[in-house]
N, C-alpha and C positions, 0 to 999 in steps of 0.2 A: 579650310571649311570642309567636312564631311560631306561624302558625293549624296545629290538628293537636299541636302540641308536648305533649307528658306531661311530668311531673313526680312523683319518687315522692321522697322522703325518707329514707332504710332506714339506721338506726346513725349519723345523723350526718353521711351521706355523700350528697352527689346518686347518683342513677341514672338512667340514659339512655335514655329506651325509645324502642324506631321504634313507631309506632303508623299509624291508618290504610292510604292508598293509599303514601304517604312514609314518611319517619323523622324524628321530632321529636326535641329534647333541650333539656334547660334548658344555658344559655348565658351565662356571666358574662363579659361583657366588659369589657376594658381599654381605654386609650388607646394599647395598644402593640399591639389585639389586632386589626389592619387586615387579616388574611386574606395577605398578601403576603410570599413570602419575600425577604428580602432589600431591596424595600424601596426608596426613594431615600437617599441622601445626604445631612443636614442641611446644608440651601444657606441665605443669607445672612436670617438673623433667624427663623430654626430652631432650636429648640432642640437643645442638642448630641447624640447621639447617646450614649447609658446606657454604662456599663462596669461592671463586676465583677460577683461572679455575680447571680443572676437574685433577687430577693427573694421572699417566701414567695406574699404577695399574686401576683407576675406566675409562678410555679408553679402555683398553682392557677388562674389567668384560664389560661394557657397549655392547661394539661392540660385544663380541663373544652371550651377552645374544639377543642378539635383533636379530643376524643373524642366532642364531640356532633356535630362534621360527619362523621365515621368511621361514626356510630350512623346516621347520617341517608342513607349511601351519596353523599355530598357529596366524593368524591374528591378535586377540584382544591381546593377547601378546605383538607380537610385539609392536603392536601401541601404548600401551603403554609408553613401553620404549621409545618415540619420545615426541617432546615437542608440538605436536600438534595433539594426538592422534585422533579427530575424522575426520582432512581429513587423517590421516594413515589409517585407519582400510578402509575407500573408496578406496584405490588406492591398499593395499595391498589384501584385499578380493578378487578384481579384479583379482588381478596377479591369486592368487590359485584357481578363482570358474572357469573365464572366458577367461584367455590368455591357459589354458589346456599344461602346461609345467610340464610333470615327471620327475624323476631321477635326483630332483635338489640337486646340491651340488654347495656350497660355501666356497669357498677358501679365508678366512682372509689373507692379507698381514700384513708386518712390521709395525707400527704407525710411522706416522710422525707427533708429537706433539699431536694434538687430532683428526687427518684425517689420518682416515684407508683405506686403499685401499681395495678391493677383488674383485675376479672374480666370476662370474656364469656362470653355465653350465647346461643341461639336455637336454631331447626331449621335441619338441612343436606334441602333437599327436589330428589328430584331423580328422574326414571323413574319417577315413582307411588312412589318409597319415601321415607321421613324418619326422621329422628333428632336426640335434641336435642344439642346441641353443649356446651359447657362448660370455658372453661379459664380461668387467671390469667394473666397479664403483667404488663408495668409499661412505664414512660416517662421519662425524664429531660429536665431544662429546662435550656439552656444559652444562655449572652450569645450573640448571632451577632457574629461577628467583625466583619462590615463597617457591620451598618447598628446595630450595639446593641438588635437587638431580642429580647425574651425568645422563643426557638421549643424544639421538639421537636429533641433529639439524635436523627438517625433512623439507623434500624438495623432489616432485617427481621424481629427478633427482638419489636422492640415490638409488630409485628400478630401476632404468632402463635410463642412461644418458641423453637419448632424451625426456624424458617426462617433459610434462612440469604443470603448473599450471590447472587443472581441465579437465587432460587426465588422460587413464586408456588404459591397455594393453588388448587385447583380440584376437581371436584364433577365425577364421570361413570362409564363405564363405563372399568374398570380397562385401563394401558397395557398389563398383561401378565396373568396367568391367573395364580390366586393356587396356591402351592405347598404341596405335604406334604415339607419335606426331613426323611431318616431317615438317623440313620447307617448304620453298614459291617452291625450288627448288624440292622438296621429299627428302631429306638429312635424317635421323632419327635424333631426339633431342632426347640424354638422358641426366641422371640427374651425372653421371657420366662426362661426356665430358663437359658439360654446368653446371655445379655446381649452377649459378645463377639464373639457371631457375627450381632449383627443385622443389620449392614450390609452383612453378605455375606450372607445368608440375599435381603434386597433388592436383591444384585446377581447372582443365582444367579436369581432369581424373573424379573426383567428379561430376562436372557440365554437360561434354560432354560423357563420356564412355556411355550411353547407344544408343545415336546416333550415335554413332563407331561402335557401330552392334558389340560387341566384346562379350565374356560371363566370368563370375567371376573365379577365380581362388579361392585357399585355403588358408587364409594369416595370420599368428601373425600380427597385427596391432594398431598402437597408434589412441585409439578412444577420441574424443572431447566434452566436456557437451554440447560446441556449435556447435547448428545443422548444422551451417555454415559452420564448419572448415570441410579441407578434412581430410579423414584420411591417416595416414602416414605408409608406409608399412617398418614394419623391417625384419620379415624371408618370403618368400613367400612356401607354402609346394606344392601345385600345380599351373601352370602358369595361366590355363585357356587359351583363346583367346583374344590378343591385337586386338582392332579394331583402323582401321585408323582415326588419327585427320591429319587434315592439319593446320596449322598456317602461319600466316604471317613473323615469323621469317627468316633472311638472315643469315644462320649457318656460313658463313665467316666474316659477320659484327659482330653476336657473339662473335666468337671464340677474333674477335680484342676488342671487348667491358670488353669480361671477363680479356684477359692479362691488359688493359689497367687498368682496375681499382686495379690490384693487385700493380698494382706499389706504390698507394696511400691508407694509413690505410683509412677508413670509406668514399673511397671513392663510387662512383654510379653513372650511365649513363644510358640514353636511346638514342635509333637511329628511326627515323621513316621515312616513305616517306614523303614528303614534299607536295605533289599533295594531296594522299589519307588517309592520316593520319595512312598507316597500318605500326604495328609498325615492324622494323628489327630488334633492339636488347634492353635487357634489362640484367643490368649486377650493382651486390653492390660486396664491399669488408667490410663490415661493421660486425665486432667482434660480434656481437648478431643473425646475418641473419636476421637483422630489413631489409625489400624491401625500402633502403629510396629511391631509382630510382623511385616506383610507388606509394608510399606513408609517405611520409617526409613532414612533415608542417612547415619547416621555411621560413626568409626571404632570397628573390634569391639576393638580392644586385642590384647591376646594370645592370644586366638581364635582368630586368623587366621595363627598358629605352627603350627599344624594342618596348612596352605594351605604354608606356606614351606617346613616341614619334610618334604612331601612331597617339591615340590621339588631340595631338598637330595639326599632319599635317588635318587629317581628317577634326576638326573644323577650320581649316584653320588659327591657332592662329602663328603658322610659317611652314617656307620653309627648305630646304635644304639648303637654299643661304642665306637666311635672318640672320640678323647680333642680336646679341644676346651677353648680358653681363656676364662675367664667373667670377665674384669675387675668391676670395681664401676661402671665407665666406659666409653665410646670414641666414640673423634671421628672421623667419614668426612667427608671435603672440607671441615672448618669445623659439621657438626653434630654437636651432643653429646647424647648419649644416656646415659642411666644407667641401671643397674637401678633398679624399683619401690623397693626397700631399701636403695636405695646399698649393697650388700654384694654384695664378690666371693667368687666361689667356688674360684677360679685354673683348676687346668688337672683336669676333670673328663669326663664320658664325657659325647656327645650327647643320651644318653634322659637324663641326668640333669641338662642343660642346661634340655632341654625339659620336666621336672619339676619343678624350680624355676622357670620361664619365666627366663630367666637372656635379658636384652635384648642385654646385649653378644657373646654368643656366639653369634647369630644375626646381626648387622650383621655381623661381621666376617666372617660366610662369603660377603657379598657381594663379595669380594675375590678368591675364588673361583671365584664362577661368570663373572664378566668379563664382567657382561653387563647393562647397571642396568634394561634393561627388560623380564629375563627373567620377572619372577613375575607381571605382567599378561597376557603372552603367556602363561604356563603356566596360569593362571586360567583361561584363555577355552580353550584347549584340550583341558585335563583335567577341569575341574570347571563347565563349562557359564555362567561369570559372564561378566553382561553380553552374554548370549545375549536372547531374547525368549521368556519360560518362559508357556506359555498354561496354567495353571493351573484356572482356569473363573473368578479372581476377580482384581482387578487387584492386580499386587505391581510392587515395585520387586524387579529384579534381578541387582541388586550391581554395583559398577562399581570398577576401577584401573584408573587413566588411566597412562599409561608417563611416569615421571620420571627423572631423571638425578642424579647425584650424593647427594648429604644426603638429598633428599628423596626418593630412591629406596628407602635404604636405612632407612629410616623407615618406608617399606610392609613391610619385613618383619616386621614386629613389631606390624602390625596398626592405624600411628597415619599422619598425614599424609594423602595424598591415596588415601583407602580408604575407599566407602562400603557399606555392609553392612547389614542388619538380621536378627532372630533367624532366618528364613526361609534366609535366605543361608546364615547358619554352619550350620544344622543339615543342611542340605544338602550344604556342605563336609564335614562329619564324616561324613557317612553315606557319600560317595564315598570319600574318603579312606578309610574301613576297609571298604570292600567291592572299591575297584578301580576301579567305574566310573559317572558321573552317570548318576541318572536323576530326569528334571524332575521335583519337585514337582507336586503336583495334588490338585484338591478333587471333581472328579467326573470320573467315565470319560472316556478318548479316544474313544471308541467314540459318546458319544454325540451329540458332534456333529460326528465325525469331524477333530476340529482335529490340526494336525501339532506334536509335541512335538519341545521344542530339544533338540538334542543334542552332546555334546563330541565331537572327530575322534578320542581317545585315550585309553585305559585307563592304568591305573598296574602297576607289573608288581609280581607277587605276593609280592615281595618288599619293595617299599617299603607294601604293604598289613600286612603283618606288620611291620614294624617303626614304621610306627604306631599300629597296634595294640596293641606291648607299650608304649611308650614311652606314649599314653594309661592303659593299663594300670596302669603305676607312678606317672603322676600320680595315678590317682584312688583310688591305696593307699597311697601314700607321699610326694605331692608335694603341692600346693598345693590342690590341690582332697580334698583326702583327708578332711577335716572334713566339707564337705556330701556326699561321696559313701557314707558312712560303712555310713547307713542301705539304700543300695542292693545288693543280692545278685543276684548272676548273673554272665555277662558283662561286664562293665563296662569302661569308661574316659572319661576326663575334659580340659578343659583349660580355666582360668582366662584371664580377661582383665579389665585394669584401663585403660581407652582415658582419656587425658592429654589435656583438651582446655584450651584458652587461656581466661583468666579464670574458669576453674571451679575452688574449691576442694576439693572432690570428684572424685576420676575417677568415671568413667561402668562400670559395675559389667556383667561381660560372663560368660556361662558356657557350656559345651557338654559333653555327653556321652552316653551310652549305655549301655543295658544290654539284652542280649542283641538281640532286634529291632525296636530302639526306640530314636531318637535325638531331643535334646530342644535347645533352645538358649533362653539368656532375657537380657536385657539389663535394666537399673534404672539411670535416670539418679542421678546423683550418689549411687550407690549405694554406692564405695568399692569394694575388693578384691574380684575377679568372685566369689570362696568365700562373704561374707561376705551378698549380697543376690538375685543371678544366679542361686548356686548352690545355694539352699535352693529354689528353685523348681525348676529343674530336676528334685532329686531329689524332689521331693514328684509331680511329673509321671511321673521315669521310675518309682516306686514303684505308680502306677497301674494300669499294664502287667498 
C-alpha cells in the first residue's frame, strides 16, 4: 500500500479517500494495468496483444486504477488509462488545479458488464468560502484497439455528467453577475420552474448581467474553450447580487408551452406576439437539450404554404376565390410530388387548395410565376429569412438557398432545400397576417442598443386579408380544424407534414393564432402536423 493511502470498505465496494498532504487510494492492479495509453506493440516473443471485450476482473483492475489516480490528483495517470489521453489530462488537470475541490473521495459501485458506476464527494474551497460537493457518474471499459489493453472509454461526462465536449470545471469568482430574469408581467423565471429556458436564462446571464447592475458571486462552474458559451453554474459557494433582467417572456404561456411539449418526445414550440414579434414562450422536449424551438434546420412541410401563398397572392398570380387544379399528383422537370393522401380534389378555389394543403396545386403555380428562385428572394425580403435576427439569445434564422427546377418547386411546399425551425414559422405567420416582419426577441432593443433585422418590404393589405381568411378556414374547416377546435377568438391555422428520406414517419409541423398571439410547434416523426404539432399549439395559444 502506498504511504498515506486510506482504505475504507463501505457495502462491498472500495472507497477512495485523498487523505493527508496528497491523495491515497487503494489500487488493484493488473498485468494490463502499466499506466500507459496505448502502449507498445507486442514485438517478437510478446505475448499477443488481448482482443474482445474487456473481462470482469480487467473492469474492475481498470476502474479502481484510473479512479484512485483521479482521487489522488495524479492526472497524467489517470489519462492514461483513458483511450484518449491527451484531452484526459486537459479536463482532468482542470478538475485538480482549477475547480479547487478537497477531501475527494470516490466511491466505486457494482459493475454492470463494463460500466461502473461511482460517486464523488468533497469540499469546493475557495475565497474563504466552501461547500461540499456531491454527485454520481459512471465509467465504461473498453479493448483499446491498437495495443489490447483494457482502458477507460473517455468522455467528459465521466469527470462530471454535465460536461461536455471542450468544457472544463473551475472554482472562482463568477464570469458574469448572477441574474433576476422576470417576465413581461415581473413574474421570476427560473431554471427550475421553466426547465426550457435554462440555457437561455445562462445565455442572457453571460450577455446581460453586467447591465443588471448585479455583482459576481463565488461559483464551481462548467467553463467553455468557446468564448461564446455561457458558463454553467453547478455549486454556487457565495450568491453575490442578482440584478434585474426583464424579458419578454408570458410565464403562463410558458408554463402552457413546457407541459405541452412534454406530451410529445422531441417535441418544441415558440409563442410570440403577433404585432411586435416579442417572444412569450420558448419551450423543447428533446433527449439531448438540442433548442430545436430556436435553432433546428429542417424542412417545416406545409407550414411554409403560409410563406408561398403569400407570395402567390402578392404577385397577384391568385386569389382566394380563384379556381385552381389539385391533381392527386404532378411532376415538374422529372420530380413527382403527391398529395399527403394521394387524393385529388380537381379543379377547386385557392383558400380551399390551402385548406386542404392540397401539394399539387401549389407546384404548379410555379409555372406561373416563371421564376424558380422567386420564393427565397421573397423570403428574404418580405419576411426577414436568413436575415441576422439579434434576438438577445442565439437562434438559427431560417435559410432557402435558390434552386432551380424540381427542386425549386419542392420549396414551395415546405420540403427540399428548406430549413426552418418553430421560431421561423411563427414568425412567418405573424408577418404574413399583420403585413409586415418584425424580428423576434427575448429582451428590449433598448437595452443594449443592438440593431434589429429588418425586411425592405411589407405585404399589401390585401394579400394580408386573404391570408387571413384562407388561415381562417383552415382552422374551421380544413386540416387543422380538430386541434384548433378548442381555440376561440380570432383564430387561424396551418398543418404541415415535412417528408423526410428513410423516415417512416413525417415530421409533424403546426402554426397558428388567436387573436394576438401566434404559436408554431414541430414533433419529429410525429405524423400529420393536426395530429401532434397541433395539440400543442392549441394548448399554448389557449393560454393567452
Amino acid at each position: 500500500m502506498r504511504s498515506g493511502a486510506k482504505v475504507a470498505v463501505v457495502g462491498g465496494v472500495f472507497v477512495l479517500v485523498a487523505g493527508g498532504v496528497g491523495y491515497g487510494g487503494y489500487q488493484l492492479l493488473s498485468s494490463d494495468s502499466d499506466g500507459k495509453d496505448g502502449g507498445t506493440r507486442a514485438g517478437a516473443g510478446a505475448a499477443p496483444a488481448r482482443t474482445g471485450p474487456p473481462t470482469a476482473d480487467e473492469v474492475k483492475s481498470t476502474a479502481n486504477d484510473f479512479l484512485t489516480a483521479w482521487a489522488k490528483a495524479d492526472s497524467a495517470t489517470a489519462a492514461q488509462l483513458t483511450n484518449n489521453a491527451t484531452i484526459a489530462t486537459t479536463v482532468l488537470s482542470a478538475y485538480s488545479e482549477e475547480a479547487r475541490i478537497t477531501g475527494l473521495k470516490i466511491t466505486p459501485g457494482n459493475p454492470v458488464g463494463a460500466k461502473v458506476p461511482f460517486t464523488v464527494t468533497g469540499k469546493v474551497v475557495a475565497d474563504g468560502q466552501q461547500k461540499p460537493l456531491s454527485y454520481a457518474s459512471s465509467l465504461t471499459v473498453v479493448r483499446g484497439k491498437t495495443t489490447g489493453r483494457a482502458l477507460v472509454d473517455w468522455a467528459p461526462a465521466v469527470v462530471h455528467p454535465d460536461l461536455k465536449k471542450g468544457e472544463t470545471l473551475k472554482t472562482g469568482t463568477a464570469s458574469a453577475p448572477p441574474i433576476k430574469a422576470v417576465d413581461r408581467n415581473g413574474k421570476e423565471l427560473t431554471k427550475e420552474k421553466y426547465p426550457s429556458l435554462g440555457q437561455f436564462l445562462d445565455q442572457l446571464r453571460k450577455k446581460y448581467g453586467e447591465q443588471s447592475h448585479g455583482k459576481p458571486g463565488i461559483e464551481l462552474y462548467i467553463a467553455s474553450e468557446n468564448p461564446d458559451a455561457p458558463a454553467r453554474t453547478l455549486l454556487t459557494l457565495s450568491k453575490g447580487e442578482p440584478g434585474k433582467l426583464e424579458t419578454t417572456i408570458d410565464a403562463d404561456i410558458q408554463a402552457a408551452a413546457e407541459k405541452a411539449v412534454k406530451k410529445f418526445p422531441g417535441g418544441s414550440a415558440v409563442a410570440l406576439n403577433r404585432g411586435t414579434g416579442a417572444i412569450r414562450a420558448i419551450a423543447d422536449n428533446t433527449a439531448s437539450g438540442f433548442p430545436a424551438s430556436v435553432s433546428g434546420t429542417t424542412a417545416p412541410g406545409s407550414t411554409l404554404k403560409v410563406l408561398t401563398a403569400a407570395m402567390l397572392l402578392e404577385k397577384g398570380i391568385v386569389t382566394p376565390a380563384k379556381t385552381v387544379d389539385c391533381p392527386a399528383d404532378v411532376n415538374y422537370y422529372g420530380t413527382h410530388v403527391n398529395n399527403l393522401n394521394k387524393k385529388g380534389y380537381g379543379k377547386i378555389p385557392f383558400s380551399q387548395a390551402f385548406a386542404v394543403s392540397c401539394n399539387s396545386a401549389f407546384i404548379k403555380q410555379i409555372v406561373e410565376v416563371k421564376d424558380d428562385g422567386a420564393l427565397p428572394a421573397f423570403a428574404s425580403s418580405y419576411f426577414g429569412v436568413g436575415a441576422v435576427w439579434k434576438t438577445g439569445i442565439a437562434t438559427f434564422d431560417g435559410k432557402m438557398a435558390p434552386e432551380e427546377r424540381g427542386p425549386a418547386a419542392t420549396q414551395y411546399i415546405g420540403q427540399g432545400n428548406t430549413r426552418f425551425n418553430p421560431l421561423n414559422i411563427a414568425s412567418i405567420t405573424a408577418t404574413a397576417t399583420t403585413g409586415t416582419f418584425h424580428q423576434p426577441y427575448l429582451v428590449a432593443q433598448d437595452l443594449d442598443d443592438r440593431e434589429f433585422a429588418k425586411a425592405p418590404n411589407s405585404l399589401s393589405p390585401a394579400t394580408v386579408s386573404g391570408i387571413r381568411s384562407m388561415m381562417s378556414l383552415t382552422a374551421t374547416s380544413g386540416t387543422a380544424q380538430k386541434a384548433m377546435s378548442s381555440v376561440s377568438g380570432n383564430k387561424g391555422a396551418k398543418t404541415g407534414s415535412a417528408e423526410l428520406d428513410n423516415q417512416k414517419e413525417s415530421n409533424s409541423w403546426f402554426t397558428g393564432y388567436a387573436d394576438d398571439l401566434v404559436a408554431a410547434a414541430a414533433v419529429p416523426a410525429g405524423g400529420h402536423g393536426g395530429d401532434a404539432a397541433g395539440p400543442i399549439v392549441a394548448e399554448v395559444l389557449n393560454a393567452r
